[in-house]
Backbone bond lengths (Angstrom), bond angles and torsions (degrees), N, CA, C in turn:
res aa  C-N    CA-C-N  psi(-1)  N-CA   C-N-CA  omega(-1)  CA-C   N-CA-C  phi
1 X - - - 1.455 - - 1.529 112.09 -
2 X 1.385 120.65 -51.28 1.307 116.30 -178.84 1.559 116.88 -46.53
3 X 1.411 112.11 -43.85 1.535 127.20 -172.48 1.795 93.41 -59.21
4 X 1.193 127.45 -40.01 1.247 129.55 -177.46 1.703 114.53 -70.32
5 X 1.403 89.00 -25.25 1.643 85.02 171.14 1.508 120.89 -88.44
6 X 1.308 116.52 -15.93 1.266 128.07 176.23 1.690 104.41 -64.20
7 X 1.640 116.10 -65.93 1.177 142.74 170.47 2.062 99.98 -24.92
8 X 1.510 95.77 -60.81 1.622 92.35 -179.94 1.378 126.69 -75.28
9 X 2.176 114.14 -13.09 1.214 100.24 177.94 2.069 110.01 -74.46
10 X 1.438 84.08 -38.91 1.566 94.24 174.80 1.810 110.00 -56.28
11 X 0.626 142.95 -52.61 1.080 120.73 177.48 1.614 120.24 -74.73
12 X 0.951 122.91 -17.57 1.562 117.99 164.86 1.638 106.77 -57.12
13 X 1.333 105.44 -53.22 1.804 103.90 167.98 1.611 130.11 -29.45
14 X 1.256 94.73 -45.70 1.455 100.17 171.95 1.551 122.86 -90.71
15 X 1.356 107.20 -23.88 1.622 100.28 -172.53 1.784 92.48 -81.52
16 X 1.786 109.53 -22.00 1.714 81.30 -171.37 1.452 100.01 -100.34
17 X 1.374 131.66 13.60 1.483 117.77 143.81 1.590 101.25 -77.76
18 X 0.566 120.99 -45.49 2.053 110.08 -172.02 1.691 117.91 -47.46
19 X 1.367 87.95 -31.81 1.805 108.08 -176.94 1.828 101.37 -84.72
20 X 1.188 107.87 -51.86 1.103 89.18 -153.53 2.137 95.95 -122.75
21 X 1.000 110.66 13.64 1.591 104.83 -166.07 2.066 112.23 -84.39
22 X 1.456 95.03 -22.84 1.267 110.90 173.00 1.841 112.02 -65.46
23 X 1.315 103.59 -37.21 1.692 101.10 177.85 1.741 100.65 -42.57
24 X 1.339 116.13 -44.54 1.614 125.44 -163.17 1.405 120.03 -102.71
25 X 1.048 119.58 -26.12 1.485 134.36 168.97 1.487 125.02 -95.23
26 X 1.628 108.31 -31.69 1.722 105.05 176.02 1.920 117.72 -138.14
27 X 1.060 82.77 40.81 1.848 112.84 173.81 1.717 89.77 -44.78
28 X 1.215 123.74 -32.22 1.664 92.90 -159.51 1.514 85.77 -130.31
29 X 1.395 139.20 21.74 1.289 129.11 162.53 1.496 125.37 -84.29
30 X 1.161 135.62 171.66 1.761 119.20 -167.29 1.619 94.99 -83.67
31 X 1.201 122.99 170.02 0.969 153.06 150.30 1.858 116.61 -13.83
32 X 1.517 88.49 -86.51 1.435 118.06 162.60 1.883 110.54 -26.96
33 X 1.231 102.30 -72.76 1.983 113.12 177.45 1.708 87.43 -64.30
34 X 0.756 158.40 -61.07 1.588 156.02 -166.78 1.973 92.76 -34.47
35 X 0.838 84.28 -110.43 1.820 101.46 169.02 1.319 113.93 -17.50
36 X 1.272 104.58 -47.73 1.972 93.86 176.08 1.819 127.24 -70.52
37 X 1.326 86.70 -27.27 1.719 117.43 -176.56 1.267 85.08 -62.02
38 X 1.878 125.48 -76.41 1.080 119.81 -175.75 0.927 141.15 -90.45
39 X 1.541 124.17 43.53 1.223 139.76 142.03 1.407 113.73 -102.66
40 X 1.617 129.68 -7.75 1.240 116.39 176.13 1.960 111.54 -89.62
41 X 1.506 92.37 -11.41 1.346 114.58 169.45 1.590 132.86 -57.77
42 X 1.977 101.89 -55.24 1.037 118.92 155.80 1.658 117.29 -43.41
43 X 1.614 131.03 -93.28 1.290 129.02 123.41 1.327 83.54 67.78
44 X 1.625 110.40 -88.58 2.188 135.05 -169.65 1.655 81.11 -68.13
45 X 1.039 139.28 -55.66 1.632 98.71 -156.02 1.391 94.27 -95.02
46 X 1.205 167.22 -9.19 1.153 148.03 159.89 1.916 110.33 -62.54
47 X 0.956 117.87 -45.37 1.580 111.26 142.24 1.397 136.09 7.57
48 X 1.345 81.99 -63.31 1.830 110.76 -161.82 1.806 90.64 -109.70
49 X 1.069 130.93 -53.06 1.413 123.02 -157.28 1.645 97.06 -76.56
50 X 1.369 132.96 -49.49 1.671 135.22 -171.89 1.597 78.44 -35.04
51 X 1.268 110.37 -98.73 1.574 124.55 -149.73 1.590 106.47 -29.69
52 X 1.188 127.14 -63.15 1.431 156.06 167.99 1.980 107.02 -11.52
53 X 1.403 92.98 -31.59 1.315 107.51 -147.86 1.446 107.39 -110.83
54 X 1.362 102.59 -50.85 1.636 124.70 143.92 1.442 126.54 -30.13
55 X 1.595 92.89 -51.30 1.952 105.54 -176.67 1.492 106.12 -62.42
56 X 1.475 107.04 -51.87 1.937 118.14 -170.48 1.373 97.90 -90.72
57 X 1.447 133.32 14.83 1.070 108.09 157.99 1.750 116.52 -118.91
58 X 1.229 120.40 -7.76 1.383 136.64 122.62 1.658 125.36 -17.44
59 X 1.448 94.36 -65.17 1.420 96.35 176.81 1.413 123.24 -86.68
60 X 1.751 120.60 22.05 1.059 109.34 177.03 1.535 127.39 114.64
61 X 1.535 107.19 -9.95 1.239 106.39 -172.17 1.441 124.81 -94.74
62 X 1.324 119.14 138.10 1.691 90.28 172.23 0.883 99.96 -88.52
63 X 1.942 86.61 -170.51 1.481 114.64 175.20 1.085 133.75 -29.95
64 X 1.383 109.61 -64.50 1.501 132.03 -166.43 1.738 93.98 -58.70
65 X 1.343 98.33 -67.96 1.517 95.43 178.28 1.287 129.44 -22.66
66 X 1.418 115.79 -58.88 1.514 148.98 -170.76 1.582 95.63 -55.66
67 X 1.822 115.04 -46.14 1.145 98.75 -133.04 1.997 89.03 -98.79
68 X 1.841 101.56 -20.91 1.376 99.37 -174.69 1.898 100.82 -69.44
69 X 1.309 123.59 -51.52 1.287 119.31 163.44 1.247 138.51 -2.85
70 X 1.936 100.26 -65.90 1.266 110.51 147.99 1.336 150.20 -42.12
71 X 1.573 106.14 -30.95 1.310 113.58 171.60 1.874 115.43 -82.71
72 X 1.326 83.64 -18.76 1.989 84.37 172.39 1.363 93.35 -75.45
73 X 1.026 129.51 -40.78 1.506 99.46 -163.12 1.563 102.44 -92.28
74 X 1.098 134.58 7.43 1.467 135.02 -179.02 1.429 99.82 -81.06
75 X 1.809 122.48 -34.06 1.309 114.45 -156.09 1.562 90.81 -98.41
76 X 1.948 119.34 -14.41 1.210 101.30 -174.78 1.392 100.10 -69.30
77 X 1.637 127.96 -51.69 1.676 118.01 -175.29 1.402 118.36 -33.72
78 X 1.501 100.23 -58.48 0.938 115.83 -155.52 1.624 132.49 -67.84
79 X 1.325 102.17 -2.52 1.526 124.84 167.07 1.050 128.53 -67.25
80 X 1.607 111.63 -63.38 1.495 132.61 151.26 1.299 118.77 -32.83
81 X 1.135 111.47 -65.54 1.715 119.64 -157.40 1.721 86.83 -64.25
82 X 1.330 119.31 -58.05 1.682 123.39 161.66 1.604 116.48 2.07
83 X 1.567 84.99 -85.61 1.512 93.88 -174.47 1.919 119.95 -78.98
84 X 1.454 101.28 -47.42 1.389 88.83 176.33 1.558 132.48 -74.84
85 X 1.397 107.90 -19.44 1.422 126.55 168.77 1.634 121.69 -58.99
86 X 1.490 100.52 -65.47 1.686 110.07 -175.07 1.979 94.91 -122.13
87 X 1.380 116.09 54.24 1.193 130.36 170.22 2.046 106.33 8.81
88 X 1.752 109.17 69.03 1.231 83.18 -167.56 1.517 73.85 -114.06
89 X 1.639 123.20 160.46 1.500 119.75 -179.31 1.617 109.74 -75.91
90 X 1.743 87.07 160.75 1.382 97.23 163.64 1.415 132.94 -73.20
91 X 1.230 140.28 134.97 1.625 152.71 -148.09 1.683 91.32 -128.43
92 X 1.354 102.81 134.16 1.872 104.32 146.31 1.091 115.25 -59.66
93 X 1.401 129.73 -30.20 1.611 105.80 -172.61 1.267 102.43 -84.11
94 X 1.245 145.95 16.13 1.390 131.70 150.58 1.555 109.17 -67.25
95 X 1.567 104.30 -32.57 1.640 94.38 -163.25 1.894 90.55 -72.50
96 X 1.171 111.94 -60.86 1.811 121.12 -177.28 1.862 101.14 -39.12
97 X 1.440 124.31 -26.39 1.001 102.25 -177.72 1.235 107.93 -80.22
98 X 1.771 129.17 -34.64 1.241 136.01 -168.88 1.776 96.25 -58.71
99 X 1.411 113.99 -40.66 1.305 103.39 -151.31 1.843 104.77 -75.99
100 X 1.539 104.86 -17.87 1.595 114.50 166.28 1.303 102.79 -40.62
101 X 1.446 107.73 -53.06 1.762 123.87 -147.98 1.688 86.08 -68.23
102 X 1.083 117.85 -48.81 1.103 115.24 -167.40 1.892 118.19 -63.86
103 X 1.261 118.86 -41.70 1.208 125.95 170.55 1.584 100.86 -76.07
104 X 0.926 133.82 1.09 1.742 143.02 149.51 1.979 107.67 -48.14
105 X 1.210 94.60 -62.13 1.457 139.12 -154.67 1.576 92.73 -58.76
106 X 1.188 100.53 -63.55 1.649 122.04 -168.18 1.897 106.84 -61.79
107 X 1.382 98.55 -35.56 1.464 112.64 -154.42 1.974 100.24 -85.26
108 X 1.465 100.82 -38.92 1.294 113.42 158.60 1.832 140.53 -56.19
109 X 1.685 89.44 -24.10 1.405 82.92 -160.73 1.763 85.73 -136.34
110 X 1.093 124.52 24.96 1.798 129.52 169.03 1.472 108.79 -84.48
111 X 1.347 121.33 -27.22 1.387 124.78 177.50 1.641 105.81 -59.85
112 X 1.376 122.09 -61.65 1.431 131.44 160.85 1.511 121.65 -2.61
């Protein structure tokens, strides 16, 4: 499982540069090259997420599981890259949102 979590932080890396890395890197490219860039981007996190997904679902997990999981680790990238990337500050409601994610977490996997 851990190896699967590795698998999902790495690929969050790339899908949230693919999503969002062009705001900062291709501000003045067309449209058209925008979209291709970040779909050859995606490409790297589907890579990493197929297997990822495969592994915990192998071992038993559902969906829901699989899919709330995912969102923890979407908000862990996605914080960082946030602030140190496009220098925007840190907010409490990032932490209150994590802690949603977290009573997500609980609510998903108490049936177990």
């Amino acid at each position: 499982m851990p190896y699967a979590f590795v698998l999902l932080i790495i690929a969050n890396c790339f899908m949230t540069l693919a999503w969002y890395g062009h705001l900062k890197y291709l501000q003045a490219a067309p449209l058209w090259q925008v979209i291709l860039i970040s779909w050859g981007i995606a490409f790297f996190e589907y890579l990493f997420m197929i297997p990822a997904t495969r592994m915990l679902s192998h071992q038993g997990w559902a969906m829901g599981q699989m899919k709330i999981t995912q969102e923890v680790f979407t908000l862990l990238v996605f914080v960082p890259f946030m602030i140190y990337m496009f220098k925007q500050p840190f907010k409490l409601d990032y932490l209150w949102a994590g802690l949603c994610l977290l009573g997500c977490v609980y609510f998903v996997f108490r049936s177990q």
